[in-house]
Biopython code that builds the backbone (N, CA, C, O; Angstrom):
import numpy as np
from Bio.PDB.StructureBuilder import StructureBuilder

atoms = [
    (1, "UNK", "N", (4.046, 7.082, -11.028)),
    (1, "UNK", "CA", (4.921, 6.832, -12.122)),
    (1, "UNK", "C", (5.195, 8.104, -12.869)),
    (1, "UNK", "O", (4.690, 8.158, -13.990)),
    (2, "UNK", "N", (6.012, 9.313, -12.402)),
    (2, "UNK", "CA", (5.831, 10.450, -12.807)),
    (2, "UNK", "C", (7.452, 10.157, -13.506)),
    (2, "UNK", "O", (8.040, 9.095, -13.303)),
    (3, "UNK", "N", (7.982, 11.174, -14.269)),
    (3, "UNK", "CA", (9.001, 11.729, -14.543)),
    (3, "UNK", "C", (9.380, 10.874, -15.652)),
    (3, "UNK", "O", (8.357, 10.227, -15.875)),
    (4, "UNK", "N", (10.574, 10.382, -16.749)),
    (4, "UNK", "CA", (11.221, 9.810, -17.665)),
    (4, "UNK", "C", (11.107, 8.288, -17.861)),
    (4, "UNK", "O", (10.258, 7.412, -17.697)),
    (5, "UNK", "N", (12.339, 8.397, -18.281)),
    (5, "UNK", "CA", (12.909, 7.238, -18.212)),
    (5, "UNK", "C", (12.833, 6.180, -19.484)),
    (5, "UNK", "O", (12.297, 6.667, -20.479)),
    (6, "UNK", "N", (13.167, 5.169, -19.577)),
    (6, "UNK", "CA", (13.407, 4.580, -21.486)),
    (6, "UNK", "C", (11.989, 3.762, -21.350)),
    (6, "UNK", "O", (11.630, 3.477, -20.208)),
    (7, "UNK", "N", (11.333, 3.450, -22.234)),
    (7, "UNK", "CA", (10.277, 2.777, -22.772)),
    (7, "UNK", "C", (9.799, 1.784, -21.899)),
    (7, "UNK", "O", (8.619, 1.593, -21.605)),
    (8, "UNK", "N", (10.960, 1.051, -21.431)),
    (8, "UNK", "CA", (10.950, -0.205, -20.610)),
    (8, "UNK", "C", (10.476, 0.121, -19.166)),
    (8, "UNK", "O", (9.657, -0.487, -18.477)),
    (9, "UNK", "N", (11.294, 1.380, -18.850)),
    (9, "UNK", "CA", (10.808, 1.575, -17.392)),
    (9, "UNK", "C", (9.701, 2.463, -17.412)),
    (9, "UNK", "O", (9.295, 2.857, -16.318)),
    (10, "UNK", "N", (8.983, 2.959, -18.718)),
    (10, "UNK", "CA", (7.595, 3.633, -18.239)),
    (10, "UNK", "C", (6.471, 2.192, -18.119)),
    (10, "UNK", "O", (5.566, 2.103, -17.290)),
    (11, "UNK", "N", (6.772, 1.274, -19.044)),
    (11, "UNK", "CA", (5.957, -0.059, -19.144)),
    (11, "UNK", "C", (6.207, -0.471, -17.782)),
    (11, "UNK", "O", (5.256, -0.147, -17.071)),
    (12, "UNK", "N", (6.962, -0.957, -17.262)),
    (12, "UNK", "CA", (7.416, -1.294, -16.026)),
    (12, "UNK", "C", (6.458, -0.742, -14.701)),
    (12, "UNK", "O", (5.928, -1.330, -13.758)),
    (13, "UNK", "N", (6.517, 0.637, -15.112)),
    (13, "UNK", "CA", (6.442, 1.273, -13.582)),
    (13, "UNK", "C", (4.770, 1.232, -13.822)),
    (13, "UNK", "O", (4.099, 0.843, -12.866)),
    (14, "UNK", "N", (4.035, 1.640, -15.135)),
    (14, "UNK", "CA", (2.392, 0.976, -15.300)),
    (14, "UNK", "C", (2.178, -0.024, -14.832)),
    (14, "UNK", "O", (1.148, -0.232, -14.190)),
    (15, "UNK", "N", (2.959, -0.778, -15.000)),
    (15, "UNK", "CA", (2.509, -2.133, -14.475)),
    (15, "UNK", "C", (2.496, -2.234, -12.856)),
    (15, "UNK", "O", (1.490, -2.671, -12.298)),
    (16, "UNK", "N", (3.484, -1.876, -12.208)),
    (16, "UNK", "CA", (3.834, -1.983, -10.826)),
    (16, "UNK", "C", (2.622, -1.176, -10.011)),
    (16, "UNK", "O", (2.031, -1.507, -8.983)),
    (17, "UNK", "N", (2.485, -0.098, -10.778)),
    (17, "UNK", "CA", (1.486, 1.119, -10.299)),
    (17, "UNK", "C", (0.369, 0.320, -10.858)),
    (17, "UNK", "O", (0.570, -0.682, -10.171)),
    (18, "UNK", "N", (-0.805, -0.041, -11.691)),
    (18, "UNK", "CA", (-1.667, -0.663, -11.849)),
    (18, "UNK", "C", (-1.709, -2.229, -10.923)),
    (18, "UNK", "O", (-2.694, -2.816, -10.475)),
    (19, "UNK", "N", (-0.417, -2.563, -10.862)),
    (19, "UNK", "CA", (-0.640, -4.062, -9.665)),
    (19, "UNK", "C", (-0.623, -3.427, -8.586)),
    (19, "UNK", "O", (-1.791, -3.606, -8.240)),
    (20, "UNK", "N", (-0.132, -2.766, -7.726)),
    (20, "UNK", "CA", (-0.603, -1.864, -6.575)),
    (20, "UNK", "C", (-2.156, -1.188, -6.418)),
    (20, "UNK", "O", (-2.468, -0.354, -5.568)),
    (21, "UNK", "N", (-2.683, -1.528, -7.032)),
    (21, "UNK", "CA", (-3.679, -0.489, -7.643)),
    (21, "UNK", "C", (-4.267, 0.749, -7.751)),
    (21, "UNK", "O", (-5.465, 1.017, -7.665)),
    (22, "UNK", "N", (-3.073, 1.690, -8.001)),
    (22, "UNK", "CA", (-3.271, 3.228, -8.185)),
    (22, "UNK", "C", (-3.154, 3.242, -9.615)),
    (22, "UNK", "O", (-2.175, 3.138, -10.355)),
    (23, "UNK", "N", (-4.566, 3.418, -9.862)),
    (23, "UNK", "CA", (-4.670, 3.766, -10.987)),
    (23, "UNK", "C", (-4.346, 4.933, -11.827)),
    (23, "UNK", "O", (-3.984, 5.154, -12.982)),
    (24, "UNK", "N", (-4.613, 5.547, -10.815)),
    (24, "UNK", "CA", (-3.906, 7.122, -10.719)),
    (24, "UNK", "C", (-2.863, 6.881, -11.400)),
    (24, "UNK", "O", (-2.831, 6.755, -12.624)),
    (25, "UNK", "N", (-1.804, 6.790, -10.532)),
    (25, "UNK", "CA", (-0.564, 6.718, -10.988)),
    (25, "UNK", "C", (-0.256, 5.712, -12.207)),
    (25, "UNK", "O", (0.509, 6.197, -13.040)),
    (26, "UNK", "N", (-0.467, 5.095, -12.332)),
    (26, "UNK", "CA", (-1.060, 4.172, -13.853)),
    (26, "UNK", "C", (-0.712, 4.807, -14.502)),
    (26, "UNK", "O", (0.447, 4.812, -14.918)),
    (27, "UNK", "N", (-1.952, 5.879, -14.953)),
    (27, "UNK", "CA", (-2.679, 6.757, -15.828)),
    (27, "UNK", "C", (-1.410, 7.863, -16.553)),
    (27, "UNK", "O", (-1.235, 8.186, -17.728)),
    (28, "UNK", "N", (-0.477, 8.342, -14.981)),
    (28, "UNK", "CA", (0.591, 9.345, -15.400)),
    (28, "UNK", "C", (1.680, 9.179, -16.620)),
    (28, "UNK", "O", (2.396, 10.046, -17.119)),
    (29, "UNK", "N", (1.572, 7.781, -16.936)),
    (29, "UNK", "CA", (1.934, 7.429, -18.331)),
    (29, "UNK", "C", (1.891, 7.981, -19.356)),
    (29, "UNK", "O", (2.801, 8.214, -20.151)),
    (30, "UNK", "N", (0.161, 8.376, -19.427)),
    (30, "UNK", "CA", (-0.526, 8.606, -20.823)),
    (30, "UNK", "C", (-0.659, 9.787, -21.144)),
    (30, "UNK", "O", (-0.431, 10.540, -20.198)),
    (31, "UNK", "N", (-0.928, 10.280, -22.059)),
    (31, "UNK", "CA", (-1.393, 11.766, -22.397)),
    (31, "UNK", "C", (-2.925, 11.250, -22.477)),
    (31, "UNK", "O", (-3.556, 10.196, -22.560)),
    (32, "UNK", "N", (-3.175, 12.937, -22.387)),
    (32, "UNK", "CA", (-4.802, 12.841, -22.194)),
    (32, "UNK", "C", (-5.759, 12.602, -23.356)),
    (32, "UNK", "O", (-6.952, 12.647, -23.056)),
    (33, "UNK", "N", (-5.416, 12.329, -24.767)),
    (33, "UNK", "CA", (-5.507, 12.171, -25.830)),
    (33, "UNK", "C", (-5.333, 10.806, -26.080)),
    (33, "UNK", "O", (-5.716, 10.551, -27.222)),
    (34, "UNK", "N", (-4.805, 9.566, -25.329)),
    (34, "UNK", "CA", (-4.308, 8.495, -25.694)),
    (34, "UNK", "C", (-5.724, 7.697, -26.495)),
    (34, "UNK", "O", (-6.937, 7.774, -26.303)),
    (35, "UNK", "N", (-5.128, 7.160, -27.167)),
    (35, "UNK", "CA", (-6.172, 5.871, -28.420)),
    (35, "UNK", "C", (-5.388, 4.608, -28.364)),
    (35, "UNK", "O", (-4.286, 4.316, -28.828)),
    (36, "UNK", "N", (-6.287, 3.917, -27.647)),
    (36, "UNK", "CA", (-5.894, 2.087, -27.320)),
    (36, "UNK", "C", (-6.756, 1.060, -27.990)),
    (36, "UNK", "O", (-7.896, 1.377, -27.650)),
    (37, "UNK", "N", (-6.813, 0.250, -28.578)),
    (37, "UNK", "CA", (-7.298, -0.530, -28.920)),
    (37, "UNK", "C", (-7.354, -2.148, -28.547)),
    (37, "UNK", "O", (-6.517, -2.889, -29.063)),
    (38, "UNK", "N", (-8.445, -2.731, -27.559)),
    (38, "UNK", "CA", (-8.665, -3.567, -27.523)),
    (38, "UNK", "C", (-9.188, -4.655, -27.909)),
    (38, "UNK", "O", (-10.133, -4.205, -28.557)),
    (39, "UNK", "N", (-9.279, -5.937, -27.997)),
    (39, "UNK", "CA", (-9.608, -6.925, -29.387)),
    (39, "UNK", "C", (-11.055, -7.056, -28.666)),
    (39, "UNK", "O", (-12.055, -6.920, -29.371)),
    (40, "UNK", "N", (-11.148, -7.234, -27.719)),
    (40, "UNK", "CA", (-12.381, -7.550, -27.015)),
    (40, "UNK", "C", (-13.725, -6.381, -26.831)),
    (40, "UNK", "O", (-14.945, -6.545, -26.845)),
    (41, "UNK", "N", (-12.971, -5.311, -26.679)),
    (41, "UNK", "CA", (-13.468, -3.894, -26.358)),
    (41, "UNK", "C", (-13.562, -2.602, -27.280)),
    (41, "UNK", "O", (-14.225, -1.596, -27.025)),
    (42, "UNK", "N", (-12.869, -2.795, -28.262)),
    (42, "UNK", "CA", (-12.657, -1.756, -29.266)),
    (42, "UNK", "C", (-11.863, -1.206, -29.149)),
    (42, "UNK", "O", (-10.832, -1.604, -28.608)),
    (43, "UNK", "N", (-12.098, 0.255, -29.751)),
    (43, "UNK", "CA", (-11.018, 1.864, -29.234)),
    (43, "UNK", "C", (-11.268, 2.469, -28.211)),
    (43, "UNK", "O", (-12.412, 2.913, -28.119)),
    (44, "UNK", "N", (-10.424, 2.683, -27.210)),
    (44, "UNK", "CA", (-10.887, 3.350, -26.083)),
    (44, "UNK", "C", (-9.892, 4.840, -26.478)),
    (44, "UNK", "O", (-8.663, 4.917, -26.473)),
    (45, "UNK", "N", (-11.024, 6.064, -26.846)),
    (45, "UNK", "CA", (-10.229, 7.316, -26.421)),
    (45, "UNK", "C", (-10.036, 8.232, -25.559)),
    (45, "UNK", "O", (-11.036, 8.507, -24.895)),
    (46, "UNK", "N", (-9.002, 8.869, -25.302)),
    (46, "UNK", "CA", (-8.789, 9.256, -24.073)),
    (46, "UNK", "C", (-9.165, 8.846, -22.978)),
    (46, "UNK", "O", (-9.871, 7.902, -22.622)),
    (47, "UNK", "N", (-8.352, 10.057, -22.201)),
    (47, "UNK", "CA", (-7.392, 9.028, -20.248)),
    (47, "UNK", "C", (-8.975, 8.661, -19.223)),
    (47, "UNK", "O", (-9.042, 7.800, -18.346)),
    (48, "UNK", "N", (-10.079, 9.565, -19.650)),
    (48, "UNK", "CA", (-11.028, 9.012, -18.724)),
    (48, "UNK", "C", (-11.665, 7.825, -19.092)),
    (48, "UNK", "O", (-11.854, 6.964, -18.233)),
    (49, "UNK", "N", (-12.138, 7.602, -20.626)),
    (49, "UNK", "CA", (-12.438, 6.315, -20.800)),
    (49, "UNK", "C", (-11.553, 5.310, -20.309)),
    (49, "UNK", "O", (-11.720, 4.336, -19.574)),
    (50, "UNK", "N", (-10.339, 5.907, -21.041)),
    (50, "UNK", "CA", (-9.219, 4.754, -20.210)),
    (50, "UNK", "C", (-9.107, 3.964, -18.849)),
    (50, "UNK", "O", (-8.780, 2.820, -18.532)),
    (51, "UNK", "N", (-9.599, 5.289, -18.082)),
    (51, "UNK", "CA", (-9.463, 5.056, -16.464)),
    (51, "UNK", "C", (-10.422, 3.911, -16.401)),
    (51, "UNK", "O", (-10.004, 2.809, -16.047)),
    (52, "UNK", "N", (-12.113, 4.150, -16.827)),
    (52, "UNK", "CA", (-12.868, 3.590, -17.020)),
    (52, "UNK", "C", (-12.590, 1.553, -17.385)),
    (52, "UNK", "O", (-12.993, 0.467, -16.968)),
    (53, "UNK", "N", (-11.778, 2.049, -18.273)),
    (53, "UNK", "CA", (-11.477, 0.281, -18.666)),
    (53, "UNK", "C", (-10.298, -0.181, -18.101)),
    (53, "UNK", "O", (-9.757, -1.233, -18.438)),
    (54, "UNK", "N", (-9.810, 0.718, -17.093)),
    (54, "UNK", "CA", (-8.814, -0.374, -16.566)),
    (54, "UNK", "C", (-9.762, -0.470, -15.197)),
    (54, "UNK", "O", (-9.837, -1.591, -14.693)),
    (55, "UNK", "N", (-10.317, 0.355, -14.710)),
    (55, "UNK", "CA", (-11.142, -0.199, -13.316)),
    (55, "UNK", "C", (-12.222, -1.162, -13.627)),
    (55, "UNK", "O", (-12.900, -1.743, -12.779)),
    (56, "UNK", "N", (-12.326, -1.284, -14.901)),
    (56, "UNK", "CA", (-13.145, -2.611, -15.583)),
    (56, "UNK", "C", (-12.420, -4.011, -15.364)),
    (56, "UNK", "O", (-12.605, -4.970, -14.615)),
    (57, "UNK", "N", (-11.601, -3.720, -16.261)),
    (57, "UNK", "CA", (-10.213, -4.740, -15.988)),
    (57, "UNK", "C", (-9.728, -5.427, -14.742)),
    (57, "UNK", "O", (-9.323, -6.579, -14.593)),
    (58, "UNK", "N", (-9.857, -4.514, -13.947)),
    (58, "UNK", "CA", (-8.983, -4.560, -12.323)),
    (58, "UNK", "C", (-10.070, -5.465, -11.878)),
    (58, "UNK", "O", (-9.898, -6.681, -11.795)),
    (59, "UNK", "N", (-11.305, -4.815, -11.561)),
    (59, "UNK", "CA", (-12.535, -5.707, -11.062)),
    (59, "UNK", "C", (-12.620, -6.965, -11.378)),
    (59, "UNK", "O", (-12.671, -7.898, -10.576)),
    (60, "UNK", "N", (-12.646, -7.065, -13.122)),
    (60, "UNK", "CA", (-12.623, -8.582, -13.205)),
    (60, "UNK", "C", (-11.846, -9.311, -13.489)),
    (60, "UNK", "O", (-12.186, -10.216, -14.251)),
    (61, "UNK", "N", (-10.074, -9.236, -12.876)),
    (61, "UNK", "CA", (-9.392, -9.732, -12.656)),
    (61, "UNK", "C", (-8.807, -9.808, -11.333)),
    (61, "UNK", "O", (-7.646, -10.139, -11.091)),
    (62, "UNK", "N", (-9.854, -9.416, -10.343)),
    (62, "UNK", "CA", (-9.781, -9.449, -9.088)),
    (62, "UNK", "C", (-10.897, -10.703, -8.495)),
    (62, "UNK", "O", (-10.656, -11.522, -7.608)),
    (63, "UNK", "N", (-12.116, -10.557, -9.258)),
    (63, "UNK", "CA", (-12.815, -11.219, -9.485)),
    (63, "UNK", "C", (-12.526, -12.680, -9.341)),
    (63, "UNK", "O", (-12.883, -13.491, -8.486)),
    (64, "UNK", "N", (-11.627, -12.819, -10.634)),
    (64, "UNK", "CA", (-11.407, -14.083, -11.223)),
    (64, "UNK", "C", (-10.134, -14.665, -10.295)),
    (64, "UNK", "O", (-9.552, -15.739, -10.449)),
    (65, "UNK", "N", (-9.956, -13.950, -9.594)),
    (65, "UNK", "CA", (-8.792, -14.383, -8.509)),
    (65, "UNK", "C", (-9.054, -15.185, -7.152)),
    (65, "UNK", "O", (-8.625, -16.208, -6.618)),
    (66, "UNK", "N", (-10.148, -14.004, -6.826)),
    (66, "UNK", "CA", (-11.181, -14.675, -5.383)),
    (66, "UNK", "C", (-11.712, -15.525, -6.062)),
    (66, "UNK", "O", (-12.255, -16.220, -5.202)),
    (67, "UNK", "N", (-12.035, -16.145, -7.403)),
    (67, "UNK", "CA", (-13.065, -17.222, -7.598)),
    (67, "UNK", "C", (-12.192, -18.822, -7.713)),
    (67, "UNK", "O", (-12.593, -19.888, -8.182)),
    (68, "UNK", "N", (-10.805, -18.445, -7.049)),
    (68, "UNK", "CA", (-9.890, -19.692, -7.205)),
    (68, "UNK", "C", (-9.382, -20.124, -8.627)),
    (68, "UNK", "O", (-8.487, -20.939, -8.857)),
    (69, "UNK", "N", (-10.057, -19.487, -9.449)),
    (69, "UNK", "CA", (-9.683, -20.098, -10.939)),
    (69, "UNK", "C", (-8.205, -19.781, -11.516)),
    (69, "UNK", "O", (-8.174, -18.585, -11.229)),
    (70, "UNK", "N", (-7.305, -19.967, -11.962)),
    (70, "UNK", "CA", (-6.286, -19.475, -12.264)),
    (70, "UNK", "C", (-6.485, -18.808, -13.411)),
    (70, "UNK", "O", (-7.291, -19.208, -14.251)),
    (71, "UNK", "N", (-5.497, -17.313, -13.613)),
    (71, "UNK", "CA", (-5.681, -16.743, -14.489)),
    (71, "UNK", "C", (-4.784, -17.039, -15.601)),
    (71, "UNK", "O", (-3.608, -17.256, -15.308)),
    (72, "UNK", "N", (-5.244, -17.102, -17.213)),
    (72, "UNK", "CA", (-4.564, -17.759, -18.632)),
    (72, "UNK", "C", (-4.059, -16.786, -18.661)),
    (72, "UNK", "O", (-4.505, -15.700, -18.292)),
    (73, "UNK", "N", (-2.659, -17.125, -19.279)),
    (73, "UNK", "CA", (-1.752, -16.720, -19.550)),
    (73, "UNK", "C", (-2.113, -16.142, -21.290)),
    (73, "UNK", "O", (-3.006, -16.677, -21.946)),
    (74, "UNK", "N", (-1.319, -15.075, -21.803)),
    (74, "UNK", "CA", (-1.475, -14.896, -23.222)),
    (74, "UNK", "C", (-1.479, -16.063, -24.288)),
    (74, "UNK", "O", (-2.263, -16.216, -25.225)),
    (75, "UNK", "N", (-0.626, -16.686, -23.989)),
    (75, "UNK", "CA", (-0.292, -18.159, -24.591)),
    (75, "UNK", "C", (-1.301, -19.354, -24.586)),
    (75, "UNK", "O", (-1.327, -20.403, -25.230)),
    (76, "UNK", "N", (-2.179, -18.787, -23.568)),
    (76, "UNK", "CA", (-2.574, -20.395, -23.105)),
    (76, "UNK", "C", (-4.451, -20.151, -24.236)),
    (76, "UNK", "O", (-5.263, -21.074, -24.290)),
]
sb = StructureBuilder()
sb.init_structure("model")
sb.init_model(0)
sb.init_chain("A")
sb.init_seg("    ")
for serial, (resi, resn, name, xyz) in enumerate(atoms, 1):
    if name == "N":
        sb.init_residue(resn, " ", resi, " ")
    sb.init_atom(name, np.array(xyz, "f"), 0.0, 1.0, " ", f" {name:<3s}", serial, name[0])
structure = sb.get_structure()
């Protein structure tokens, strides 16, 4: 997910690149400085912690996939 593009298509192409699972390429989003905040997890700073909690993420939503359960929606 290297180079431009409007807001929509950097969200976009994270997403496509994290569902593929190159995280790598994920990551090319962010600056190396990035501060995220999760409700569950806290502040995650910077791109290596980051990396860290999305291969957290990935696992146990890979997890929860092989375990037949369906995954909730934001809403639900």
């Amino acid at each position: 997910m290297t180079g431009g593009g409007s807001a929509q298509d950097i969200v976009a192409g994270f997403y496509d690149d994290f569902n593929r699972g190159d995280i790598s390429e994920a990551l090319s989003a962010f600056a190396e400085d990035l501060e995220t905040t999760d409700p569950g997890m806290g502040t995650v700073h910077g791109i290596e912690p980051f990396r860290e909690y999305l291969d957290t993420f990935k696992r146990c939503r890979m997890r929860r996939r092989s375990s037949g359960k369906p995954m909730r929606s934001a809403t639900s």
